[in-house]
C-alpha positions as CSV (number, residue, x, y, z in Angstrom):
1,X,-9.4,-18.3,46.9
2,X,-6.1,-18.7,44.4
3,X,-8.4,-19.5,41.5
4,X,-10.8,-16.0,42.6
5,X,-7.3,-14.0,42.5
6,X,-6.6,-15.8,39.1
7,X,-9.8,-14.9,37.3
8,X,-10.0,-11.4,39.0
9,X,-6.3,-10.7,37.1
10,X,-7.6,-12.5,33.7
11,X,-10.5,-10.2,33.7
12,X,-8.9,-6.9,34.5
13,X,-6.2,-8.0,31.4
14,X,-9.1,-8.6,29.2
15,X,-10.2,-5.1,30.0
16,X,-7.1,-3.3,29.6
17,X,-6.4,-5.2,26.3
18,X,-10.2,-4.5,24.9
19,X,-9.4,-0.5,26.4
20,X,-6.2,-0.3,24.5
21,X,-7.3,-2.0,21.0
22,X,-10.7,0.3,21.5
23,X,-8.2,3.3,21.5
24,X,-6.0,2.2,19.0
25,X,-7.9,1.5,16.6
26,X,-9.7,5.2,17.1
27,X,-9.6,7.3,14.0
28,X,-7.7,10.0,15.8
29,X,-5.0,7.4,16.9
30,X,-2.1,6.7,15.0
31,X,-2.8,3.2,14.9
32,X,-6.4,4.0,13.1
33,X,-4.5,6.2,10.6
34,X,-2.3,3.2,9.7
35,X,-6.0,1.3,9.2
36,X,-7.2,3.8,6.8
37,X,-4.4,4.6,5.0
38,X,-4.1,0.4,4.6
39,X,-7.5,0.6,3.5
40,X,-7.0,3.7,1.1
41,X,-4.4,1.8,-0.2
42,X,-6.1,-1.4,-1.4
43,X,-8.6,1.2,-3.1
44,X,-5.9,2.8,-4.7
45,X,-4.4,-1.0,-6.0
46,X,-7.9,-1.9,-6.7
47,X,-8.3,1.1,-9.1
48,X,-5.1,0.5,-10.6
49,X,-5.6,-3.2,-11.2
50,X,-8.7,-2.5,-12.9
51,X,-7.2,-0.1,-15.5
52,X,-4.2,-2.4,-16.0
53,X,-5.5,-5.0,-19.3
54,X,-3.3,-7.6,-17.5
55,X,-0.7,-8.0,-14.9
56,X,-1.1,-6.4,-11.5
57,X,-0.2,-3.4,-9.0
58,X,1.7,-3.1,-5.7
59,X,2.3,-0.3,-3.3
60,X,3.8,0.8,-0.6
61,X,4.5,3.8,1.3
62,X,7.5,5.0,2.8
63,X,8.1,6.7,5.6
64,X,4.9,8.3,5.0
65,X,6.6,10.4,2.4
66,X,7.2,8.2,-0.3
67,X,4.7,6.1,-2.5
68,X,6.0,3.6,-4.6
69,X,3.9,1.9,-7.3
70,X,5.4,-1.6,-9.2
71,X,3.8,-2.2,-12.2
72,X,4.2,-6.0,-12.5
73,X,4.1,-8.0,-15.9
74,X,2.2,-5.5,-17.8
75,X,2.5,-5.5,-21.5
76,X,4.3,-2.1,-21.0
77,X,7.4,-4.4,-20.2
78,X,7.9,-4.6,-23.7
79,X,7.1,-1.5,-24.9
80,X,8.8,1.8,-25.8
81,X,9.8,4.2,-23.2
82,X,7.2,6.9,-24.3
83,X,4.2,4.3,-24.0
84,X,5.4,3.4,-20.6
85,X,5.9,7.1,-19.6
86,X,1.8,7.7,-21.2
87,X,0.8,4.5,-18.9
88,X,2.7,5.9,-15.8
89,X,1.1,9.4,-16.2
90,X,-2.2,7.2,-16.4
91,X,-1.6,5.7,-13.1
92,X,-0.4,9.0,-11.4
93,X,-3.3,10.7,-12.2
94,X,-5.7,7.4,-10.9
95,X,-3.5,7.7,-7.6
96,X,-3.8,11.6,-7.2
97,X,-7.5,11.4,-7.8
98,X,-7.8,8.9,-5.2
99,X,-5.4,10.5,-2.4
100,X,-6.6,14.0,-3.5
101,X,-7.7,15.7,0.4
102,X,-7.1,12.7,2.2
103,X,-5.3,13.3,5.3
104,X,-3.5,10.2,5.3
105,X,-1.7,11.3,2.4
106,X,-1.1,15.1,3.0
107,X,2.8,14.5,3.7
108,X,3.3,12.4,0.4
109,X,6.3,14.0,-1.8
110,X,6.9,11.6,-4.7
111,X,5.6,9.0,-5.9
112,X,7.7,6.5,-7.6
113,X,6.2,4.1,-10.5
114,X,8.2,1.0,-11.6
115,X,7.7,-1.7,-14.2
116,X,8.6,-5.1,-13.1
117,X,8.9,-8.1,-14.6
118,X,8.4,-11.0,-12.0
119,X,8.7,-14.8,-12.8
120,X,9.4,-17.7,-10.3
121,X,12.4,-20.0,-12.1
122,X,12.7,-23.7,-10.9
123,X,10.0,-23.4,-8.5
124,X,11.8,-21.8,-5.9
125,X,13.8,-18.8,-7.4
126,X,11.4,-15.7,-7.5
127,X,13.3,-13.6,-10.4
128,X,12.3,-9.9,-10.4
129,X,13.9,-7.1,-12.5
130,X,12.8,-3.5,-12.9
131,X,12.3,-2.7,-16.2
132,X,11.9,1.0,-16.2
133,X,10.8,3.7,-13.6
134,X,9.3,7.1,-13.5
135,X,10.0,9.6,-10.7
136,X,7.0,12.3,-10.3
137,X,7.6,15.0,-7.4
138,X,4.5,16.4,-5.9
């Protein structure tokens, strides 16, 4: 009888857990618009990445107003100011083109693109410095 009582309770949690993540995870939720902006995101890294000759691309967003874009260990590190302002504009435009209608991304005001120099030092010591950033308000 205990072990009925037990099992009956397991089952309806399973339920209400399966319910809840089926609803979550619905595109009107605001849990499935974290999912495809994540998604959208790793598109948008993806795209930069692959225009970048070397080094790679993070972003974040923040507070859903905010995107901000670290360039890290290009060769635009050691380069003048106006070809690191050309290679942000290059970027931007990438990152509008892929955001452009999507309504994950209609409350984005600036976008923020840094260059970063990363290296790890002693094999524990992550040593990051930004080299240079652009602001662009949209």
């Amino acid at each position: 009888m205990k072990i009925h009582k037990i099992r009956k309770r397991r089952l309806i949690f399973v339920v209400l857990l399966l319910t809840f993540f089926t609803y979550s995870c619905g595109s009107d939720s605001m849990m499935g618009q974290l999912w495809g902006q994540m998604a959208e995101l790793f598109t948008i890294k993806k795209a930069i990445d692959d225009t970048l000759v070397q080094g790679e691309a993070s972003i974040h967003v923040q507070n859903g107003k905010v995107i901000t874009l670290g360039l890290i260990n290009t060769e635009y590190n050691d380069a003048e100011a106006p070809e690191r302002e050309k290679a942000a504009d290059e970027v931007i435009n990438i990152l509008l083109e892929q955001i452009a209608a999507k309504q994950e991304f209609q409350n984005i005001k600036t976008v923020i693109v840094n260059f970063i120099h990363h290296e790890k030092k002693f094999l524990i010591v992550d040593f990051t410095m930004t080299v240079d950033y652009y602001v662009y308000n949209l």
